[in-house]
N, C-alpha and C positions, 0 to 999 in steps of 0.2 A: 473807769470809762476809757482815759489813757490806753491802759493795757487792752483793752475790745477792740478798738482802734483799731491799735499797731497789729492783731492779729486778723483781722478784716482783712485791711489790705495786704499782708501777707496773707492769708490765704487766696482771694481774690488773684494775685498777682502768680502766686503760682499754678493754681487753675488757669488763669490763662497762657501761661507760658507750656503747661502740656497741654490744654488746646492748637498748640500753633505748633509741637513739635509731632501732634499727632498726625494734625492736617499734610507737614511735608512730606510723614512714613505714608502715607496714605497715598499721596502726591505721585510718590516714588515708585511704589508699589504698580500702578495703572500706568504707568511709563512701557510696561511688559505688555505683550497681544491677548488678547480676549480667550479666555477658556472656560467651557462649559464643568463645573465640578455643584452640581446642587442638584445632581440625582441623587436616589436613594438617602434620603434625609435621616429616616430610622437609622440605615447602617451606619452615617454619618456621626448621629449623636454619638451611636454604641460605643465605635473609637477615639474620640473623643475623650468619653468619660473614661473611656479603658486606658487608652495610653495618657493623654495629657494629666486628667486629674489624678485617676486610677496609678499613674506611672509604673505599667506594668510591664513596659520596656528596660525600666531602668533593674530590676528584679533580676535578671540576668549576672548581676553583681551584687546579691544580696548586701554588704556592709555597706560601700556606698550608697545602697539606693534606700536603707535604710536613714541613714544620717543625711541624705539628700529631703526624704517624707517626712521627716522632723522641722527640717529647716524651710522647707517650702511652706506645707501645712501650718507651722507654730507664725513664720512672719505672717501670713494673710490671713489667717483665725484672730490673732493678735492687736491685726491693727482694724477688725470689728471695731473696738475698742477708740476706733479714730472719730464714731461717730458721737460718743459720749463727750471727748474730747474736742472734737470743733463747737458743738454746742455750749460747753463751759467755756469754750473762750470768747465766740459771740455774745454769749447771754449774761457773764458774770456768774455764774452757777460752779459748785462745784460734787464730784458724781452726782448728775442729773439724774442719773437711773435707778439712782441708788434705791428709790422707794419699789422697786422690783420685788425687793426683800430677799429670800434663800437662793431663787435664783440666781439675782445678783452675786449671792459671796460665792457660791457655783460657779458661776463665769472668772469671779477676777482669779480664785483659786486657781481654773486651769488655763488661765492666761499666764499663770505665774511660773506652772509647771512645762505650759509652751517653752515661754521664754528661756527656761534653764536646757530644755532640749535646742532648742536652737542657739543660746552661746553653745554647748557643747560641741554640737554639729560643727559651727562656723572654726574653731578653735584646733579638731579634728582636719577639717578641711585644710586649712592654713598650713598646718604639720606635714599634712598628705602632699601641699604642693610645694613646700621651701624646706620642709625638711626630707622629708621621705624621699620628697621629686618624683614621682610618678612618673613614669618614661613619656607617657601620652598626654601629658602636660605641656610639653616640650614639643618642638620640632623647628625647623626653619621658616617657618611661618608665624611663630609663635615669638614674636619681635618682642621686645623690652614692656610696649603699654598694652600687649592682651594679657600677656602675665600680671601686671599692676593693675590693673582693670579689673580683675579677678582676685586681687588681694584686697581693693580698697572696697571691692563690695563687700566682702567678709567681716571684714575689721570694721566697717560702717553699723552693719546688723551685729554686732559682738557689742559696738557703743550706743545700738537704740536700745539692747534689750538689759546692759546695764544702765542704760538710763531710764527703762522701765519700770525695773526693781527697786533702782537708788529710789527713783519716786515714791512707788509705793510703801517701802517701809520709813520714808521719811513723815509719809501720809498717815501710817501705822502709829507710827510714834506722836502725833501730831493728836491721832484721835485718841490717845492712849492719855497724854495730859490736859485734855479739854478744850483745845484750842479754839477760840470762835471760826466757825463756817465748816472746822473739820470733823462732820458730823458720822458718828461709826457708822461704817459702811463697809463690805467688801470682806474677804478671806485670805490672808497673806502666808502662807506656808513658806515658799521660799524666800520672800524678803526681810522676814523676820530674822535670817541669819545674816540679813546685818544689821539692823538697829544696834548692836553694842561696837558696831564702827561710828557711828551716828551721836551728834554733840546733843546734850540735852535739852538744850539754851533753846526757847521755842521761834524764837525771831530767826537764829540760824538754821533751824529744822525748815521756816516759811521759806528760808533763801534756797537752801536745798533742792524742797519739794518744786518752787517755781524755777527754777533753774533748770531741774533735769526736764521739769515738764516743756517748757521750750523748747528745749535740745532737742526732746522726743518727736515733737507736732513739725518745727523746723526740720530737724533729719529727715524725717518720713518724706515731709512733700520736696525737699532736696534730692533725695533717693527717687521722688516720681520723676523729677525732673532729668534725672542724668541717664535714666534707663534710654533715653532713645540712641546713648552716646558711647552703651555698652550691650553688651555682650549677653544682656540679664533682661535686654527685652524679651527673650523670649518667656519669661515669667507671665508676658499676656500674649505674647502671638500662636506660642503654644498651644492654644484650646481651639484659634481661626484655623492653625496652622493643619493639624491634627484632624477635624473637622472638614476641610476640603483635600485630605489624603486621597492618594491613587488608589481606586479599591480594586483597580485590574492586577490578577498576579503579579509577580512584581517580573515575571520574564517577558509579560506581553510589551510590544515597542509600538509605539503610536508609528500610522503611515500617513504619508505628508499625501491629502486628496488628490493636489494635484497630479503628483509622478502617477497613484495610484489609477486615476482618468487615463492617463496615456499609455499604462499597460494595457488597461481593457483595450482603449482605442484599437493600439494595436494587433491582440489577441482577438478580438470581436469589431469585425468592419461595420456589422447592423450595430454598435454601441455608439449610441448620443449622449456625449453627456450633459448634464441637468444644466454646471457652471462651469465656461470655460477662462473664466478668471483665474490669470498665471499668480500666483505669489508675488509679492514684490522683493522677496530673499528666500533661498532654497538654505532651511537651517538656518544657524543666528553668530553672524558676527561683531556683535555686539548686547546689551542688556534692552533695547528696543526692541529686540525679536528673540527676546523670549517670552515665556507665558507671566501672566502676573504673578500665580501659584509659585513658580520658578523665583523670581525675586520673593514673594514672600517666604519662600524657604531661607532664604539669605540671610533674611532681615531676620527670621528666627534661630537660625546656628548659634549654640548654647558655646561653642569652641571647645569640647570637651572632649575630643579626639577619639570618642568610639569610634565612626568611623574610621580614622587615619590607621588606629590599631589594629584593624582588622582587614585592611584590604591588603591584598596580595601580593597587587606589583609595588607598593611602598615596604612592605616584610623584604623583598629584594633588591631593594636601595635603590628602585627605581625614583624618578623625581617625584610619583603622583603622589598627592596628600587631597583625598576628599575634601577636610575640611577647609585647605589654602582654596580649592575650587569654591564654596560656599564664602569664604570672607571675602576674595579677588569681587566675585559677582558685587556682593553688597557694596564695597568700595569703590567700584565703578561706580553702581547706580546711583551712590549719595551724588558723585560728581557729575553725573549727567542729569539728575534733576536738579543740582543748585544751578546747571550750564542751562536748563530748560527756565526758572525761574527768574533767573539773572537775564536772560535775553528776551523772554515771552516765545521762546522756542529754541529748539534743542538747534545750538550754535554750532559748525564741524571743529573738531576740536583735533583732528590728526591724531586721536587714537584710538584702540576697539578693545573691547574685552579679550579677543584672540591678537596674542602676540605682546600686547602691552602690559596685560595682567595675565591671561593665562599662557604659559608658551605649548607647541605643539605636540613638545615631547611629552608634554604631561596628559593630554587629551588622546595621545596614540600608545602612553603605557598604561591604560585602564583594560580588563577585562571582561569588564562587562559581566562581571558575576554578580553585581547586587549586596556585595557583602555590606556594606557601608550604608547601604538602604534599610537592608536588614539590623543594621545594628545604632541608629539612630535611633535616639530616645524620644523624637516629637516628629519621626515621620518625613525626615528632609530628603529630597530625592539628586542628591548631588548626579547620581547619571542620566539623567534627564538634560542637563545644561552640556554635559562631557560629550554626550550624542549629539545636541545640538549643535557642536561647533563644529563636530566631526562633519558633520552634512554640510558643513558651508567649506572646510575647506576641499570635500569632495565632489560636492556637484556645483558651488563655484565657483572654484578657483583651481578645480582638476589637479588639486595637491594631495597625494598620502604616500606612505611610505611603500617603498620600491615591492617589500612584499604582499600589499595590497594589492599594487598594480600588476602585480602577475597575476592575483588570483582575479582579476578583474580582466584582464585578459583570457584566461584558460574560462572563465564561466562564458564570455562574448564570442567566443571563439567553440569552446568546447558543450556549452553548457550545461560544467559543471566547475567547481574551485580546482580540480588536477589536469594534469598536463595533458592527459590521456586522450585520445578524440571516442566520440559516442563509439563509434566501430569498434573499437577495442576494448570496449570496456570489460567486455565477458570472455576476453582470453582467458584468463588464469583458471577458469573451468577446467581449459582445453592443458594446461599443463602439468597435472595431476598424472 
């Protein structure tokens, strides 16, 4: 009764602790401007299951995204298994489900063969990023604890699913000498090779088996707990994430209503428009004025440096790194919703996403080609937030680089990007 207890209120206490760390992402997330994404629902689901579950982005590098679909798929098939396991701890029971019968040893067998794909995977992974080093592992962005962040979830899931194993075949061995309560249950393929590690002595087989079992039900909801604090939340924002994707090509650019109002204005004098409500920011200089979509993408960057590897002006050692753009956002936002929480409203804190986390040079060496859009494995739109800030240091603060400003001149002037005036445009007919 003791032990029911003590795992009540550990569960209990860590259910409430991701309750409260959900409520803040959430918190955080709506800190962002309102945007309409829950058209087209059908298409919606499709991508969804295609990219998030399906990971049919990640395919593009078949080995990893192989060893990725193991390790993803084997921990959350795996920890099914948690629902068997809370109720033995609640209830005093142990495999509750066991009277399933062949089903049963069906499941634990391929829970077993999960687990051994996922140590493999995690183990793989580790090599890839300390030993191998993977160039797109790395970057200046890539500080001391996103690299540790990404080792201790590895090595974390490498010790739940040797403590899956350890359990079971001490479970194995348990039901193998008749121990009371450990009644045969279950198919152990891979745990079996280690019972001849395993002491025969059945009191030290009980300390074992409850021992790893601990670890196991402890790690897991420790592991729920730390996701808000890594890199690995995207393990569930991914499927939100994914699901309210841009399903506009990806070269179409959102036009901001208003400027859009005062072109007709101009162009059409009979044009009334419907709202003449100004913006209260042209563009986003800071994580308040952008979309919540825009911060939810933040909040889901995996840090895995597709994009950084593939865009064009970081290949040319220019500053931009896509993903610095995506983690810059989210480290903002944690700090201006605990400044919103802490005050009962967002306090001026003298600094903005432009300038203090993203600097200029990096927002004016983007191309705007989408690579990094494209090559995002849950669908993150880092140029959507690059645009955004672009717009605010051009319409308001009338800052861009000197070679804007010519072409912003020759269009005002000429109306068109070159020097040339309208009248001359069609000389070079004449010089043939």
């Amino acid at each position: 009764m003791v032990s029911q207890v003590i795992f009540g209120f550990v569960l209990l206490a860590a259910i409430a602790l991701a309750a409260y760390n959900a409520r803040k992402i959430i918190q955080n997330i709506r800190i962002g401007r309102p945007e309409q994404r829950r058209d087209q629902p059908a298409l919606r689901l499709k991508t969804m299951l295609l990219v998030a579950f399906g990971q049919k982005k990640m395919f593009k590098r078949p080995f990893a995204a192989l060893l990725h679909l193991c390790v993803y798929l084997g921990f959350c098939i795996i920890n099914i298994e948690m629902l068997e396991i809370v109720i033995d701890g609640l209830f005093g029971t142990h495999r509750v489900f066991a009277g399933m019968g062949a089903f049963y040893t069906f499941l634990i067998a391929a829970f077993e063969w999960l687990a051994l794909a996922v140590l493999v995977g995690c183990v793989v992974f580790l090599a890839r990023r300390n030993i191998a080093r993977v160039k797109r592992f790395f970057g200046t962005e890539m500080t001391p604890w996103p690299r540790t962040d990404a080792n201790l979830i590895l090595i974390a899931e490498i010790l739940l699913m040797a403590a899956f194993l350890t359990m079971n075949a001490a479970d194995h061995r348990l039901q193998f000498l008749g121990a009371a309560n450990y009644t045969q249950a279950g198919a152990f393929p891979v745990s079996t090779w280690l019972i001849p590690l395993l002491p025969e002595n059945v009191s030290s087989l009980i300390t074992i088996e409850r021992g790893c079992w601990w670890f196991h039900i402890v790690g897991v909801l420790v592991f729920l707990n730390y996701l808000p604090y890594s890199k690995h939340l995207h393990i569930i924002l991914a499927f939100p994430n994914t699901y309210f994707s841009n399903l506009y090509p990806k070269g179409h650019f959102t036009n901001m209503g208003s400027v859009t109002t005062e072109v007709r204005a101009m162009l059409d004098p009979t044009y009334t428009p419907a709202d003449t409500e100004a913006p209260a920011r042209f563009g986003a200089k800071d994580v308040q004025d952008l979309t919540w979509k825009n911060l939810l993408d933040a909040y889901t960057c995996t840090e895995c440096g597709r994009c950084t590897s593939v865009c064009p002006a970081n290949m040319t050692g220019k500053l931009l790194s896509p993903r610095k753009i995506m983690m810059d956002t989210r480290d903002r936002m944690v700090v201006v919703g605990d400044n919103i929480r802490k005050n009962k409203g967002f306090q001026e804190d003298g600094k903005s996403l432009i300038d203090d986390y993203i600097t200029r040079e990096e927002i004016w060496a983007c191309t705007t080609c989408n690579a990094c859009v494209e090559a995002c494995p849950v669908n993150i739109n880092p140029l959507e937030i690059i645009v955004e800030l672009r717009r605010y240091t051009v319409m308001e603060e009338s800052k861009a680089p000197a070679s804007l400003n010519t072409m912003f001149g020759n269009v005002e002037n000429n109306g068109a990007p070159w020097k040339y005036a309208q009248a001359d445009r069609a000389d070079w007919k004449n010089n043939g």
